[in-house]
C-alpha positions as CSV (number, residue, x, y, z in Angstrom):
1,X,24.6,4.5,-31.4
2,X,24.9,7.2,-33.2
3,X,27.5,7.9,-35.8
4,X,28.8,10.7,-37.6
5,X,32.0,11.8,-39.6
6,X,34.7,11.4,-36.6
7,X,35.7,14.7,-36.4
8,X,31.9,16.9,-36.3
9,X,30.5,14.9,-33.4
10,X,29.4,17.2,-30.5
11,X,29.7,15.7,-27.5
12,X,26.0,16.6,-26.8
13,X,25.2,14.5,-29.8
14,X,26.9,11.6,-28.2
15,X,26.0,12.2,-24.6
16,X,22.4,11.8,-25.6
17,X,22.7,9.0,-27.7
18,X,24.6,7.5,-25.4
19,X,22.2,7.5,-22.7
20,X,19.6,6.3,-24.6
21,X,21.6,3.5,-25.3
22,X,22.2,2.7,-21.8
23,X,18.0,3.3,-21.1
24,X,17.4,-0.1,-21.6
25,X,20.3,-1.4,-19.4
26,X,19.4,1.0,-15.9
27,X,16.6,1.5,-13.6
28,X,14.4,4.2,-14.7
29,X,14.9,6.2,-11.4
30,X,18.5,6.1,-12.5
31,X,17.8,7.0,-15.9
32,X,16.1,9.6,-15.0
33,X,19.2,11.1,-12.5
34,X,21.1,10.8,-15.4
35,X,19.2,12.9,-17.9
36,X,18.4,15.4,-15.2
37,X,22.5,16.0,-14.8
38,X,23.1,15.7,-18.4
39,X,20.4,18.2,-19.3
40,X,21.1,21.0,-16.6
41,X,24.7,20.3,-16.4
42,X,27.1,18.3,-18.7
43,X,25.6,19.1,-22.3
44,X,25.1,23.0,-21.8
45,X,28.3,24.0,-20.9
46,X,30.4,20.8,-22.4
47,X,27.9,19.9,-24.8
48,X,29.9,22.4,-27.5
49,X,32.5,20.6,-28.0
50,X,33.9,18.1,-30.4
51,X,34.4,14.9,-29.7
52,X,37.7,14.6,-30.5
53,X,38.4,18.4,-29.3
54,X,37.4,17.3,-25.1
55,X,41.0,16.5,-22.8
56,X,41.7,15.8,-19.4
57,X,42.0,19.7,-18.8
58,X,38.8,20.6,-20.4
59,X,36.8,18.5,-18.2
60,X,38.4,19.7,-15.0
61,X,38.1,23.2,-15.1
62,X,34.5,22.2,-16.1
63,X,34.2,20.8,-12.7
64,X,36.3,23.1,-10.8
65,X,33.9,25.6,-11.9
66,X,30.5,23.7,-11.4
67,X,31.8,22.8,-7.4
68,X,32.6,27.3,-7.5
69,X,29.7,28.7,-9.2
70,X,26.6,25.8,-10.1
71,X,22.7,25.9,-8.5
72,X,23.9,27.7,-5.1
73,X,23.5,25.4,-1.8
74,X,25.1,26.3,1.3
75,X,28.6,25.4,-0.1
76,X,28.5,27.8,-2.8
77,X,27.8,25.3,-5.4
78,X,27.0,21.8,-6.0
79,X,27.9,19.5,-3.7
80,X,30.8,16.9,-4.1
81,X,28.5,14.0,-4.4
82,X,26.6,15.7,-7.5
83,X,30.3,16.5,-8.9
84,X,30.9,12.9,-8.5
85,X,27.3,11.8,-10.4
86,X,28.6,14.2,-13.0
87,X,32.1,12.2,-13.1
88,X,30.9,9.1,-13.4
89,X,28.4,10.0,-16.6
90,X,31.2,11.5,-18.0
91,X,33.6,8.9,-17.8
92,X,30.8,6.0,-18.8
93,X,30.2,8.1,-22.0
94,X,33.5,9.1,-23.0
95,X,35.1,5.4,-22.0
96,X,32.4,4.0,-24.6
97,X,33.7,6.6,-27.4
98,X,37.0,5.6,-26.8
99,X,35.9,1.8,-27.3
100,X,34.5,3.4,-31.0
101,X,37.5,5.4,-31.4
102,X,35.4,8.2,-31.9
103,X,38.1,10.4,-29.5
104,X,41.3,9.9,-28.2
105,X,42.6,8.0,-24.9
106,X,42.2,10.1,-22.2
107,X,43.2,9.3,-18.5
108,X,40.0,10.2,-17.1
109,X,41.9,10.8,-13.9
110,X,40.1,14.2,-12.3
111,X,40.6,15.9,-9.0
112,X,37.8,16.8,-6.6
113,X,37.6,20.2,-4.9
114,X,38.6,20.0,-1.6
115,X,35.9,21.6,1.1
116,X,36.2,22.1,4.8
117,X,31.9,22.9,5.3
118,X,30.5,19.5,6.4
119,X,26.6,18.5,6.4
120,X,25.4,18.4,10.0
121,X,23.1,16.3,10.7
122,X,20.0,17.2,12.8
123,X,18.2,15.1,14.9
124,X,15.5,15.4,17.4
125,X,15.9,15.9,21.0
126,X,15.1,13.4,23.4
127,X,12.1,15.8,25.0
128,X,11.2,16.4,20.8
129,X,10.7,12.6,20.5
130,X,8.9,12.5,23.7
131,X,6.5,15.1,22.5
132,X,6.2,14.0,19.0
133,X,5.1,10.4,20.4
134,X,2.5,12.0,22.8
135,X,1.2,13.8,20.0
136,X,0.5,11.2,17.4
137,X,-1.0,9.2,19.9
138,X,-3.4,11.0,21.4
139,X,-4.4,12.7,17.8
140,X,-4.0,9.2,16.2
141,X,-4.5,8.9,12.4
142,X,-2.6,5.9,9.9
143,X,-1.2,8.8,8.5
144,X,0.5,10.6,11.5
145,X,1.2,7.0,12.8
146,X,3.8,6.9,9.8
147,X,5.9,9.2,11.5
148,X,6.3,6.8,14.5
149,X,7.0,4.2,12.2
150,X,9.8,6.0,10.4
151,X,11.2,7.2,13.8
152,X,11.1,3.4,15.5
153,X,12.5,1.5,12.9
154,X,14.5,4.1,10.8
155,X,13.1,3.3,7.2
156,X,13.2,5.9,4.9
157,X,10.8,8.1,3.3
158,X,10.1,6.0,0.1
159,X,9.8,3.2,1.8
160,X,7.3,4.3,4.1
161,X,5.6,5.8,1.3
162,X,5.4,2.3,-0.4
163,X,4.3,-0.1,2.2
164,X,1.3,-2.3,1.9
165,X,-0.1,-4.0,4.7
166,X,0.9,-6.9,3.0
167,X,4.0,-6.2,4.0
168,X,4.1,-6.4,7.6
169,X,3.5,-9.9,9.2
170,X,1.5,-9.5,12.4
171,X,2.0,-12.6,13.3
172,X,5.5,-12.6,13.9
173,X,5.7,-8.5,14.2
174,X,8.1,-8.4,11.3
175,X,8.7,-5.2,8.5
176,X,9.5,-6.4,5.0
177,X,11.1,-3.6,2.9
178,X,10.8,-5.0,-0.6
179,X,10.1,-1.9,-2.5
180,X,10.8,2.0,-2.8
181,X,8.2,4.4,-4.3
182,X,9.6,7.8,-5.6
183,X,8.7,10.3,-7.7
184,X,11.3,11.1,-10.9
185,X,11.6,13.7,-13.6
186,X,12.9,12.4,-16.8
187,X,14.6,14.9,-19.2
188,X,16.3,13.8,-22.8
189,X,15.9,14.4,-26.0
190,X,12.7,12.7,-26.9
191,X,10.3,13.5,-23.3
192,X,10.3,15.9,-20.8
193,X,7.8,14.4,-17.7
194,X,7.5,13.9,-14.3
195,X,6.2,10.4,-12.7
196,X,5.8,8.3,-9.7
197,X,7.5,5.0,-10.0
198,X,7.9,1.8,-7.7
199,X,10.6,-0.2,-7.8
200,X,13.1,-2.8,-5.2
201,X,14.9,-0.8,-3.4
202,X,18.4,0.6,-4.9
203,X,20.8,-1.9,-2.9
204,X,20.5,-5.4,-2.0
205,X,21.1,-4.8,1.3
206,X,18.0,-2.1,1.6
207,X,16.2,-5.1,1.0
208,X,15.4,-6.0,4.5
209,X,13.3,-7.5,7.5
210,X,12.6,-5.1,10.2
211,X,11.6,-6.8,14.0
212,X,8.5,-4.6,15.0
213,X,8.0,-3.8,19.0
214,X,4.9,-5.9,20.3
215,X,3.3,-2.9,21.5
216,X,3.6,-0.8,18.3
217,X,2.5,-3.7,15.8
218,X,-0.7,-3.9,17.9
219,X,-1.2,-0.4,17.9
220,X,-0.2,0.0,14.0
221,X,-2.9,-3.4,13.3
222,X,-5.6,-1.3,14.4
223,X,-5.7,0.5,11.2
224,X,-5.3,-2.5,9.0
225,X,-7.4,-2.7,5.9
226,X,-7.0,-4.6,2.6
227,X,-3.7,-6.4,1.9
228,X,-3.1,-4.8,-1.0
229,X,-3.9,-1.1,0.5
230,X,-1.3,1.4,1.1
231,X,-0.9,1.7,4.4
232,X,-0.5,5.6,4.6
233,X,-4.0,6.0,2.6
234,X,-5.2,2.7,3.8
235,X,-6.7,2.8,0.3
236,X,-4.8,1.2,-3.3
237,X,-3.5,4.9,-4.0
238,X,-0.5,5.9,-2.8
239,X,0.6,8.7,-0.8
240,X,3.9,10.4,-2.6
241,X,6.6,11.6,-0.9
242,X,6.3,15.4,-1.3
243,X,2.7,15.3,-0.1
244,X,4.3,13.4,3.1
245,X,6.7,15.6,4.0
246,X,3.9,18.6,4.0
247,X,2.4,16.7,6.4
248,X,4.7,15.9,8.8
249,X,6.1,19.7,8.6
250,X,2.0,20.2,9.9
251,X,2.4,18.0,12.6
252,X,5.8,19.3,13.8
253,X,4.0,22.8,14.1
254,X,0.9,21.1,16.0
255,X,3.3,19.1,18.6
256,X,5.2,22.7,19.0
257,X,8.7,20.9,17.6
258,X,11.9,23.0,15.6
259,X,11.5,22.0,12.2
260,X,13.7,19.5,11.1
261,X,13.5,17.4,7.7
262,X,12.1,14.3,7.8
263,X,15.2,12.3,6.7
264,X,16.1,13.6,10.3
265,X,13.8,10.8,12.0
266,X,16.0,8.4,10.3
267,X,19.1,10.2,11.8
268,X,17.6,10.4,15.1
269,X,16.7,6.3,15.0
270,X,20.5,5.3,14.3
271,X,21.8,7.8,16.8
272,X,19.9,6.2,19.3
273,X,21.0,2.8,18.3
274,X,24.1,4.0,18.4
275,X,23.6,5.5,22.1
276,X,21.8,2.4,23.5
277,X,25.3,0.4,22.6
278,X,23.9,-1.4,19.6
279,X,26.6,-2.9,17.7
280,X,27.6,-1.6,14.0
281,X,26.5,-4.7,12.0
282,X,23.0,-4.9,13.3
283,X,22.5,-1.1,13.0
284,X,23.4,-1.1,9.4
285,X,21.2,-3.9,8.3
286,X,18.4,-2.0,10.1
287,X,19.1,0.9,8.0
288,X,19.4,-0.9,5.3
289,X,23.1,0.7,4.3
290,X,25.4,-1.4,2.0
291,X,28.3,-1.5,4.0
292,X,29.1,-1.2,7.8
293,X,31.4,1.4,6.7
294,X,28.3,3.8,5.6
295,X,26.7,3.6,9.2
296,X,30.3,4.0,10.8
297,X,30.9,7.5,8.7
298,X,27.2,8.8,9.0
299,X,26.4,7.7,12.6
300,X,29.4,7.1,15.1
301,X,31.2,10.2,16.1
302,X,32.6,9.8,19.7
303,X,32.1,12.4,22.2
304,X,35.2,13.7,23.8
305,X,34.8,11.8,27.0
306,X,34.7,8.6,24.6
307,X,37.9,10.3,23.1
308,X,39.6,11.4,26.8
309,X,38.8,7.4,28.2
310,X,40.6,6.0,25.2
311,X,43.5,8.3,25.5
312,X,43.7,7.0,29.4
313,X,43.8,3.6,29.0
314,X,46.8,4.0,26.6
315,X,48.3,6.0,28.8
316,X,47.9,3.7,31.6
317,X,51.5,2.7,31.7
318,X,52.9,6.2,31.5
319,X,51.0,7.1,34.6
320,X,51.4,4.2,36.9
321,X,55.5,5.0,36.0
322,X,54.5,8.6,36.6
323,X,52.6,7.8,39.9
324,X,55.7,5.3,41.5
């Protein structure tokens, strides 16, 4: 680590060193996160202070103002869960000063912005998926076959972009998510590049087996080439994200379909799930999610006749009293 006199040690000095530290002991898709936020965020506008200078107080209006005035989204600024990456590098880096005593004990207890604007979450109609369906098949390509894969099992874009045929066992029409392929810009003190990495997927749980329809794994088989071939290029080079979802924008506009991103084929595979009466557990460990609680928060919303039954049957009592 690095060390200075205690008292002229910027905290962009330490930030850095700190996370350099740390390279060895994260994924690189997680280092890379890191320095992003660090570089654009943390060490330009708290970077100038000392050490031993940085309090409680310091650090919250820091964050107050970055959730108010950072890169504009349709909040107004950033978003509470990059507020909450930014927390959690602060307090990793600041907790390890402490352990030097290179600054004093500090409660690193902050407060997060309250916000009433909530993320909705589009999904494709049931005459969308319809026409989507009819459109891959009949102009049938691995590549555009993808998409239905995505929409009928809900696997997510990295995923998809990392699959190998090896990966799918015809046999027993079964998915193996093992892996995650994603592009990552690195940003520190020493390199400044962007690269495509492959690595197991970020939870345990996203490591996963995936039942295939009958139908679909004969019709996906047709296009099956070497074992070790990506199955989007059917060739050993990969097809990256970014160049993915330019494609699948193409095809929306061919199959005449309202553009929607294409993390929305994942939402529109666990709403139906969801619809069909599937219960909680098994849609989760589809998706992949860590906890049942994730699937619950993202995916079950009850419509208000759900709501107005539920209120009945409580009532039950009170009306058959009502009713005498």
């Amino acid at each position: 680590m690095l060390f200075k006199t205690k008292n002229k040690i910027l905290y962009k000095d330490w930030i850095w060193d700190w996370l350099l530290y740390k390279k060895d002991y994260i994924k690189e898709s997680t280092y890379a996160n890191y320095s992003n936020i660090i570089s654009n965020h943390i060490a330009p506008d708290l970077g100038k202070y000392y050490l031993n200078k940085l309090n409680n107080k310091i650090i919250q209006e820091f964050l107050l103002n970055k959730y108010k005035n950072g890169k504009l989204d349709h909040s107004g600024g950033l978003s509470i869960k990059t507020i909450k990456d930014i927390v959690a590098i602060i307090k990793s880096s600041l907790k390890s000063a402490m352990k030097e005593k290179l600054v004093q004990n500090l409660s690193l207890d902050f407060i997060y912005p309250k916000t009433n604007t909530k993320d909705k979450t589009y999904i494709l109609s049931k005459q969308e998926q319809n026409n989507l369906t009819n459109y891959i098949l009949e102009n049938q390509s691995i590549k555009s076959f993808g998409i239905l894969l995505t929409l009928y099992s809900g696997i997510r874009i990295g995923e998809l972009c990392a699959l190998q045929w090896k990966d799918i066992d015809f046999k027993n029409n079964i998915l193996h998510i093992n892996k995650t392929l994603q592009r990552v810009y690195i940003k520190d003190t020493q390199i400044n590049i962007s690269k495509i990495i492959i690595t197991k997927p970020k939870t345990h749980n996203a490591e996963r087996e995936i039942p295939l329809n009958k139908e679909f794994s004969s019709e996906l088989k047709k296009y099956k080439t070497s074992s070790d071939d990506y199955i989007l290029s059917c060739s050993n080079k990969w097809v990256e994200p970014r160049t993915y979802r330019r494609f699948y924008q193409k095809i929306l506009k061919k199959a005449n379909i309202t553009n929607i991103n294409f993390h929305g084929l994942r939402h529109t595979f666990a709403t139906n799930c969801i619809k069909l009466g599937i219960d909680y557990k098994t849609v989760s460990e589809l998706l992949g999610h860590a906890t049942v609680n994730i699937t619950l928060n993202l995916y079950v919303h009850p419509e208000m006749s759900q709501k107005k039954k539920c209120i009945n049957l409580i009532c039950k009592n009170f009306q058959e009293k009502i009713l005498k």
